[in-house]
BALOMI-913317 format. One record per atom (N, C-alpha, C): x, y, z; residue in three letters. Coordinates in steps of 0.02 Angstrom, whole numbers, padded with zeros to 5 digits, always signed. Atoms other than C-alpha are relative to their C-alpha. Layout:
// residues N
XYZALA ...
This chain:
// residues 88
-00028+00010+00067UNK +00078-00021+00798UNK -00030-00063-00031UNK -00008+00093+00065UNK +00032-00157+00656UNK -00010+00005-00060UNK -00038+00019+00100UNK +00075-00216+00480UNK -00047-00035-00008UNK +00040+00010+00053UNK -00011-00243+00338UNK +00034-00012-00062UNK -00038-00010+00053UNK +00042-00310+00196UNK -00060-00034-00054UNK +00065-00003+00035UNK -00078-00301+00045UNK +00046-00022-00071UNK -00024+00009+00071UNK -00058-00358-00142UNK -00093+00007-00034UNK +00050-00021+00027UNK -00162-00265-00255UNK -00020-00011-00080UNK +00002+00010+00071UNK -00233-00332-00437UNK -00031+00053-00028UNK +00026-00046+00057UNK -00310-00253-00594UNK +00055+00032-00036UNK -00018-00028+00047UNK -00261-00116-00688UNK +00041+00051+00059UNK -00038-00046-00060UNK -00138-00032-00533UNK +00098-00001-00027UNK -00048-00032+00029UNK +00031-00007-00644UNK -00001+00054-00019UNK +00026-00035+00060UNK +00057+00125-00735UNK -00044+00058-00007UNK +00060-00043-00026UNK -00060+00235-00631UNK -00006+00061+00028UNK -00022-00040-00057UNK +00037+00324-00502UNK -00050-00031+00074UNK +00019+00059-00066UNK -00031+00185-00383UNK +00065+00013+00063UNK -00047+00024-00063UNK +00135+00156-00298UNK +00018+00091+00035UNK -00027-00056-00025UNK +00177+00351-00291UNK -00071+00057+00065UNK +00044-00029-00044UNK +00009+00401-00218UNK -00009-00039+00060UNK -00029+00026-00055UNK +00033+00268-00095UNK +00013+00026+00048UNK -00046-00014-00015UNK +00172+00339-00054UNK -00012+00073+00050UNK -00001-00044-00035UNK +00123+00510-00022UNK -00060+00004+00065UNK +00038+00020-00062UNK -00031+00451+00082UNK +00023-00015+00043UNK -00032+00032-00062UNK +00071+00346+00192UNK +00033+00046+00036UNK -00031-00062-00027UNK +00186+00504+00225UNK -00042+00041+00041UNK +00033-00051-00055UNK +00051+00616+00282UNK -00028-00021+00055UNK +00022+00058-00054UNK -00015+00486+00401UNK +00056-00014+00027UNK -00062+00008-00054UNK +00164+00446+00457UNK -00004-00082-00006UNK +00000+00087+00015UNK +00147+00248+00396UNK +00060-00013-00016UNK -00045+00024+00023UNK +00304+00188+00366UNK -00008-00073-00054UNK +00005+00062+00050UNK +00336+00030+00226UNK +00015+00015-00074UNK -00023-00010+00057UNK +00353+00011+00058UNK -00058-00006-00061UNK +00033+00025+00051UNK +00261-00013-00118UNK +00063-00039-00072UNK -00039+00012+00067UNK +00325-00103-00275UNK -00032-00035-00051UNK +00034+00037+00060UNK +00261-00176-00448UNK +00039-00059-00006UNK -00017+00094-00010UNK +00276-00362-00452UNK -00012-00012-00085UNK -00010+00044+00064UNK +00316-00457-00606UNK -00046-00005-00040UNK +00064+00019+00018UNK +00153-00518-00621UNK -00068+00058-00010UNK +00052-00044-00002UNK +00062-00353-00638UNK -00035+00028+00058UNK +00025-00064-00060UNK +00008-00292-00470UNK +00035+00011+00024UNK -00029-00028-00035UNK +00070-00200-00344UNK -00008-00049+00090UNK -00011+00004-00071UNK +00126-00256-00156UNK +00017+00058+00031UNK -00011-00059-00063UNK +00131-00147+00000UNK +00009-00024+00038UNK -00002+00047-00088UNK +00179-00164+00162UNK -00017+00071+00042UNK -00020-00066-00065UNK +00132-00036+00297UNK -00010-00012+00085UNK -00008+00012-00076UNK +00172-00001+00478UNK -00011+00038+00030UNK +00010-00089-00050UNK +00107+00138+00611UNK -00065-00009+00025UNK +00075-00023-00038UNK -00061+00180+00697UNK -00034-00034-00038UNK +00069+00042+00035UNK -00220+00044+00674UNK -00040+00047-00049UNK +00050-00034+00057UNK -00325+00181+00583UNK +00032+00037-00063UNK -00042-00013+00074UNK -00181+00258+00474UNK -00001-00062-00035UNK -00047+00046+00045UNK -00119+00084+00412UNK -00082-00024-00033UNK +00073+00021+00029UNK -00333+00043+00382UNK -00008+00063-00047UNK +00007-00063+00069UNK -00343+00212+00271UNK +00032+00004-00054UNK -00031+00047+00062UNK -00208+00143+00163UNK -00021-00057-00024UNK +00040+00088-00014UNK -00277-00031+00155UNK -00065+00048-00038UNK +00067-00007+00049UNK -00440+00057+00107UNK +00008+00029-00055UNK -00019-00042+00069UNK -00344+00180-00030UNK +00013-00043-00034UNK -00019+00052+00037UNK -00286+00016-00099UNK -00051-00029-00033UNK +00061+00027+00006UNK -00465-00055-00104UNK -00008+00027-00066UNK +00054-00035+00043UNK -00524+00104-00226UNK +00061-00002-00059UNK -00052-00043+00028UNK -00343+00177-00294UNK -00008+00052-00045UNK -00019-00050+00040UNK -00321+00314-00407UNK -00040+00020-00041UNK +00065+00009+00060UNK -00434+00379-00530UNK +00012-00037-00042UNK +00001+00022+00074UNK -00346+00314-00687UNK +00002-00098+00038UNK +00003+00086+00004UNK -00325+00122-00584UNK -00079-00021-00001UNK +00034+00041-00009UNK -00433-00021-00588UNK +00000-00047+00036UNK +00021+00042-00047UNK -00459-00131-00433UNK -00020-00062-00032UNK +00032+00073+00008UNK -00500-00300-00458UNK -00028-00029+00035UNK -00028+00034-00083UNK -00448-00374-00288UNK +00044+00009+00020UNK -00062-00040-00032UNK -00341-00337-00163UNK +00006-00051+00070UNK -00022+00049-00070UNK -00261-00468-00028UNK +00029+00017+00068UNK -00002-00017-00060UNK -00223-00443+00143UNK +00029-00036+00037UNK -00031+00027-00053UNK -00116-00506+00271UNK +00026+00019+00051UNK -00017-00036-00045UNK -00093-00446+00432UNK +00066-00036+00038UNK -00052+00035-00050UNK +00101-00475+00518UNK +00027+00037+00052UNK -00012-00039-00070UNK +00191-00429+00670UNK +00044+00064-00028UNK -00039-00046-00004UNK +00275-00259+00652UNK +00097-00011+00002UNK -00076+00013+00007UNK +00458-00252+00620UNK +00045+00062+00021UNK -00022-00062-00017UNK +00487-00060+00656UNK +00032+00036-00063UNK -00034-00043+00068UNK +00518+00001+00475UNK -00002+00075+00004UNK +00015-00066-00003UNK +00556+00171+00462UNK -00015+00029-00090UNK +00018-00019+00042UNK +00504+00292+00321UNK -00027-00065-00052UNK +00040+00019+00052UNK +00413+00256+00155UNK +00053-00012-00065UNK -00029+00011+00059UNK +00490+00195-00007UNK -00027-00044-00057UNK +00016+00018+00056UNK +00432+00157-00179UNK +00055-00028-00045UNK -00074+00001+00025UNK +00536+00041-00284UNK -00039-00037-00052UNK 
């Protein structure tokens, strides 16, 4: 298991950023969350299998057709055992 927790800039509101996320993380079985921050981007957190939680992490990199990437931050922490996915 290990966590990731990412904060993603640009143009990632507004996009269906947090909902495609969402359904990625599901089919992979990632547990964590997404949400739109104050400040215009989005945070994530995910938890599950090294190469699922890196295939999110890299969907974050590109996102969606209609987003725009900027940059995207990274921090790797210890696992906490979150279950399911939620968008808020």
């Amino acid at each position: 298991m290990t966590r990731r927790r990412v904060i993603v800039h640009g143009r990632v509101q507004g996009v269906f950023f947090r909902d495609s996320v969402r359904r990625l993380a599901s089919e992979r079985g990632v547990a964590g969350f997404a949400i739109n921050r104050e400040d215009g981007t989005v945070e994530a957190v995910f938890e599950g299998e090294a190469d699922a939680v890196e295939a999110l992490v890299e969907f974050c990199r590109r996102g969606p057709s209609q987003a725009r990437v900027e940059r995207v931050e990274e921090d790797e922490e210890e696992p906490e055992g979150l279950q399911g996915f939620r968008v808020a």
